[in-house]
BANUZA-539263 format. One line per field, with one value per residue (C-alpha): residue number from 1; residue in three letters; x, y, z. Coordinates in steps of 0.25 Angstrom, whole numbers, m for minus. Example, Ala and Ser with C-alpha at 12.3 -4.5 7.8 and 13.67 -1.06 7.14 Angstrom:
BEGIN
seq <- (1, 2)
type <- (Ala, Ser)
x <- (49, 55)
y <- (m18, m4)
z <- (31, 29)
***
This chain:
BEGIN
seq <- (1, 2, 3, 4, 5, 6, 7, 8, 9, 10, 11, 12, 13, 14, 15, 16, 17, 18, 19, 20, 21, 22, 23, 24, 25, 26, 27, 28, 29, 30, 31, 32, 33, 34, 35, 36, 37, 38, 39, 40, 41, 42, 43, 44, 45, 46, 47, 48, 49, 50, 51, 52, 53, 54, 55, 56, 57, 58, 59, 60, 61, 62, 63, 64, 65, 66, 67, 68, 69, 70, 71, 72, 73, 74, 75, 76, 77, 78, 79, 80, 81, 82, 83, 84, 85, 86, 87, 88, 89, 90, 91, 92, 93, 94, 95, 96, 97, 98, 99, 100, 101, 102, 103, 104, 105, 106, 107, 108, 109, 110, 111, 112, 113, 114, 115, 116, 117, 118, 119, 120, 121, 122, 123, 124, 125, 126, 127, 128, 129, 130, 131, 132, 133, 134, 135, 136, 137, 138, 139, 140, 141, 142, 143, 144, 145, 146, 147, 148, 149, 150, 151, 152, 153, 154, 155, 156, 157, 158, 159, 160, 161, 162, 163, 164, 165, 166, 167, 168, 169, 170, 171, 172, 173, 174, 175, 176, 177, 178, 179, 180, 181, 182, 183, 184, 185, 186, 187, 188, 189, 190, 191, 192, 193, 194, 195, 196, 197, 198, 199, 200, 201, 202, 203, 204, 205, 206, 207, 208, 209, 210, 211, 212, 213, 214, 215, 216, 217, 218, 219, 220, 221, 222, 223, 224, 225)
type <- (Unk, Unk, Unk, Unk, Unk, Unk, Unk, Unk, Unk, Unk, Unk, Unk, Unk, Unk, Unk, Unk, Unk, Unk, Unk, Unk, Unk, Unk, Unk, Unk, Unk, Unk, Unk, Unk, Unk, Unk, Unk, Unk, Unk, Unk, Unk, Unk, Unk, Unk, Unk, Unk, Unk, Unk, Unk, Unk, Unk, Unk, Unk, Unk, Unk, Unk, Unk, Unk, Unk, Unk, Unk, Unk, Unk, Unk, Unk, Unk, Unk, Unk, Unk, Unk, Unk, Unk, Unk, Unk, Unk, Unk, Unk, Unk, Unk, Unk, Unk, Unk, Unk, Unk, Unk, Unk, Unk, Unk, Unk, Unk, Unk, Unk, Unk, Unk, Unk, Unk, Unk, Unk, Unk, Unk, Unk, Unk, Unk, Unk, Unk, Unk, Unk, Unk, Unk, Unk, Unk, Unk, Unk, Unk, Unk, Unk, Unk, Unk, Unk, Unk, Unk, Unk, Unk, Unk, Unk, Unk, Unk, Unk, Unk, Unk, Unk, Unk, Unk, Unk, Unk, Unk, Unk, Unk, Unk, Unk, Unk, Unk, Unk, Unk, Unk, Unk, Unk, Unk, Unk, Unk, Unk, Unk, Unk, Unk, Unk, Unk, Unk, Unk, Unk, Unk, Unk, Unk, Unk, Unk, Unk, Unk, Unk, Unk, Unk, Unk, Unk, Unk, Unk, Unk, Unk, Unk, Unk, Unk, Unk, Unk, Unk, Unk, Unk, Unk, Unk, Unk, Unk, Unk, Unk, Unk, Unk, Unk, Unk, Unk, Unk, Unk, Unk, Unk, Unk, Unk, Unk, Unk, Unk, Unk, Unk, Unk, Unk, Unk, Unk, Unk, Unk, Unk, Unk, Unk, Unk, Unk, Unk, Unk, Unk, Unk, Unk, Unk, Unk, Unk, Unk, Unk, Unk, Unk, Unk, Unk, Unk)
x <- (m37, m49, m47, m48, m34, m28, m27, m23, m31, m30, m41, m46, m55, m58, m74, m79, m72, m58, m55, m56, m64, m54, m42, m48, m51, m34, m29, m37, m32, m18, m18, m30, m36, m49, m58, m70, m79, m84, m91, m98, m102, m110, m113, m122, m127, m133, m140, m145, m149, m156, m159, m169, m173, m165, m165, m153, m159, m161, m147, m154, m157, m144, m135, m145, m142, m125, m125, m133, m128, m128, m116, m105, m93, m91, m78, m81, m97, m105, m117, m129, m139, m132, m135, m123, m123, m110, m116, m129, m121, m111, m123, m122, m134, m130, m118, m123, m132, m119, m113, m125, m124, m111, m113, m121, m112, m121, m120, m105, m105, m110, m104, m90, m88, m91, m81, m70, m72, m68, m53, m48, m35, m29, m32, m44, m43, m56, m62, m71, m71, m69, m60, m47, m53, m65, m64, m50, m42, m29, m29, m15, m17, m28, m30, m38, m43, m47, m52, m60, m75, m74, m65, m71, m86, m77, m75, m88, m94, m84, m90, m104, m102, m95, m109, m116, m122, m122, m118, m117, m102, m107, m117, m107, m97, m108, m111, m96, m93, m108, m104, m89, m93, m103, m92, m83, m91, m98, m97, m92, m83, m81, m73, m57, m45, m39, m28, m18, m24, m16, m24, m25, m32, m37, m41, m27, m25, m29, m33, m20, m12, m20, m21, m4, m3, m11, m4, 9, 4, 1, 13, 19, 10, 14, 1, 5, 14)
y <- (198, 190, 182, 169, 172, 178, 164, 150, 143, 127, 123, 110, 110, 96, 88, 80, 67, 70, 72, 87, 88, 80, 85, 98, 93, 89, 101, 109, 102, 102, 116, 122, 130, 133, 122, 126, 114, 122, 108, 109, 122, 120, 106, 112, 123, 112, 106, 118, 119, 104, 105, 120, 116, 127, 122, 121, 130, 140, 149, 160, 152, 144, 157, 160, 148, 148, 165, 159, 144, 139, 130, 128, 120, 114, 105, 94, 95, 105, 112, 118, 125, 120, 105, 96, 91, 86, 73, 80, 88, 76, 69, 66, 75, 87, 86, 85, 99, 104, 103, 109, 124, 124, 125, 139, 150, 160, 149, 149, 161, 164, 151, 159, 171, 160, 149, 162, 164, 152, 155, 161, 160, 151, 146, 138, 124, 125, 112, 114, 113, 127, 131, 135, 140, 150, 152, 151, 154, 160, 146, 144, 128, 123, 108, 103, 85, 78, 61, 54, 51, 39, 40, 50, 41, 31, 39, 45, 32, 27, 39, 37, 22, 26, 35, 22, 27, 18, 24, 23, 26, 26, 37, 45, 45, 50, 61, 64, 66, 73, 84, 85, 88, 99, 106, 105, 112, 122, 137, 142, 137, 123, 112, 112, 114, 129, 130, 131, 117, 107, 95, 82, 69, 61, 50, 39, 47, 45, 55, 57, 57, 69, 75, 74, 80, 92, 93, 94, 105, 114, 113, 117, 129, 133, 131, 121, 123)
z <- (5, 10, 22, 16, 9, 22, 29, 24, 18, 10, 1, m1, m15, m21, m24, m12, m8, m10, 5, 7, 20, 26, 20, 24, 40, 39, 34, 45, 55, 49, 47, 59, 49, 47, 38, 28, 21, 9, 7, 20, 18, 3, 8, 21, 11, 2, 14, 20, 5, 6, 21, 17, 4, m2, m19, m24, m36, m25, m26, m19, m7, m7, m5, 6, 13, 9, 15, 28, 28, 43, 42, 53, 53, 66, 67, 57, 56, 49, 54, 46, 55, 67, 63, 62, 47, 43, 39, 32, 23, 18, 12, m4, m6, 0, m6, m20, m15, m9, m25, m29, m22, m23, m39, m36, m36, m26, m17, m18, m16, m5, 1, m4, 8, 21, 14, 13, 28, 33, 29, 42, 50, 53, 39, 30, 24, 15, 9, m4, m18, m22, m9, m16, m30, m25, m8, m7, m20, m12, m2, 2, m1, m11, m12, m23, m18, m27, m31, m40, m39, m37, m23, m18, m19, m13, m1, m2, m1, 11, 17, 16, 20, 32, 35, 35, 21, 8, m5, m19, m24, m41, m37, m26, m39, m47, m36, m35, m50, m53, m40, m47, m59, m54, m45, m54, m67, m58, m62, m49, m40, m48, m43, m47, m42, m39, m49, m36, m31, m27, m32, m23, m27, m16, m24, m20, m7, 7, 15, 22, 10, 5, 19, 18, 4, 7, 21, 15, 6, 17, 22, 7, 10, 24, 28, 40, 49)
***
């Protein structure tokens, strides 16, 4: 049994703006396990892809720059080549890049084995998108979020405002629907619920309601003491 099936591990899949990061940043505290942004990680891929002019038609030199990716995690900010970028990688266009590569199955791929080591003891909450159906298909907990367009540019907008930086809500709902139906019809790894999910729609619920609900189901799971 590999190790990402050896210790506990809750997954939380669901498209961007339904409040997994920080459903993900309570759980961890809650539980002290371990914490894995599959987001962060295809999001600094795409702009070490923008930031070397590696074209996005260039597989080849995509996997080399996924095998080699000089990300780390550090608390709640992300480093790429030792440069703090936790702002630079939550822009609009790198997220559009980041939706992108993630469509190419060789980078996947080889994105695959350094998601799986994150999950040691004491345990993993991994946020993603195909966290519970491809990286951890035997999690112990897997939480499917999800909200309609239109909330989730809401709160993207709030967001961006509270950034100091105007946007366009009809052209963030286009964005959003555009990126859902491209994760959601790619051939590997597309966007859905695993069929043990439990599904959860942030769309009427704050974020403590939504923290609560999924608290209480780790207690169901006896993975909180």
């Amino acid at each position: 049994m590999s190790t990402s099936q050896t210790v506990p591990v809750v997954t939380i899949d669901g498209p961007s703006g339904v409040g997994k990061g920080t459903l993900a940043q309570y759980l961890t505290c809650k539980t002290r396990f371990h914490l894995l942004d599959s987001g962060a990680i295809y999001r600094a891929l795409a702009f070490g892809a923008i930031k070397h002019a590696v074209d996005l038609s260039d597989v080849a030199g995509l996997v080399k720059l996924a095998e080699s990716l000089p990300v780390e995690f550090v608390a709640t900010s992300i480093l790429f080549e030792g440069d703090d970028v936790t702002s630079s990688v939550r822009t609009e266009e790198v997220a559009a890049v980041a939706s992108k590569v993630a469509a190419i199955p060789e980078v996947r791929a080889a994105l695959l084995a350094r998601q799986k080591a994150f999950a040691k003891s004491p345990g993993l909450v991994a946020d993603g998108r195909d966290m519970g159906t491809v990286v951890f298909p035997q999690a112990n907990l897997k939480l499917y979020l999800t909200a309609s367009a239109e909330v989730r540019a809401e709160r993207r907008v709030k967001q961006l405002k509270n950034q100091g930086v105007n946007a366009n809500i009809d052209q963030i709902i286009q964005d959003i629907k555009e990126r859902d139906e491209r994760d959601s019809n790619r051939t590997t790894a597309p966007l859905k619920p695993a069929d043990d999910a439990i599904v959860i729609d942030t769309s009427d619920l704050d974020v403590e309601q939504v923290c609560r609900k999924a608290e209480s189901l780790l207690w169901e799971r006896g993975l909180l003491m």
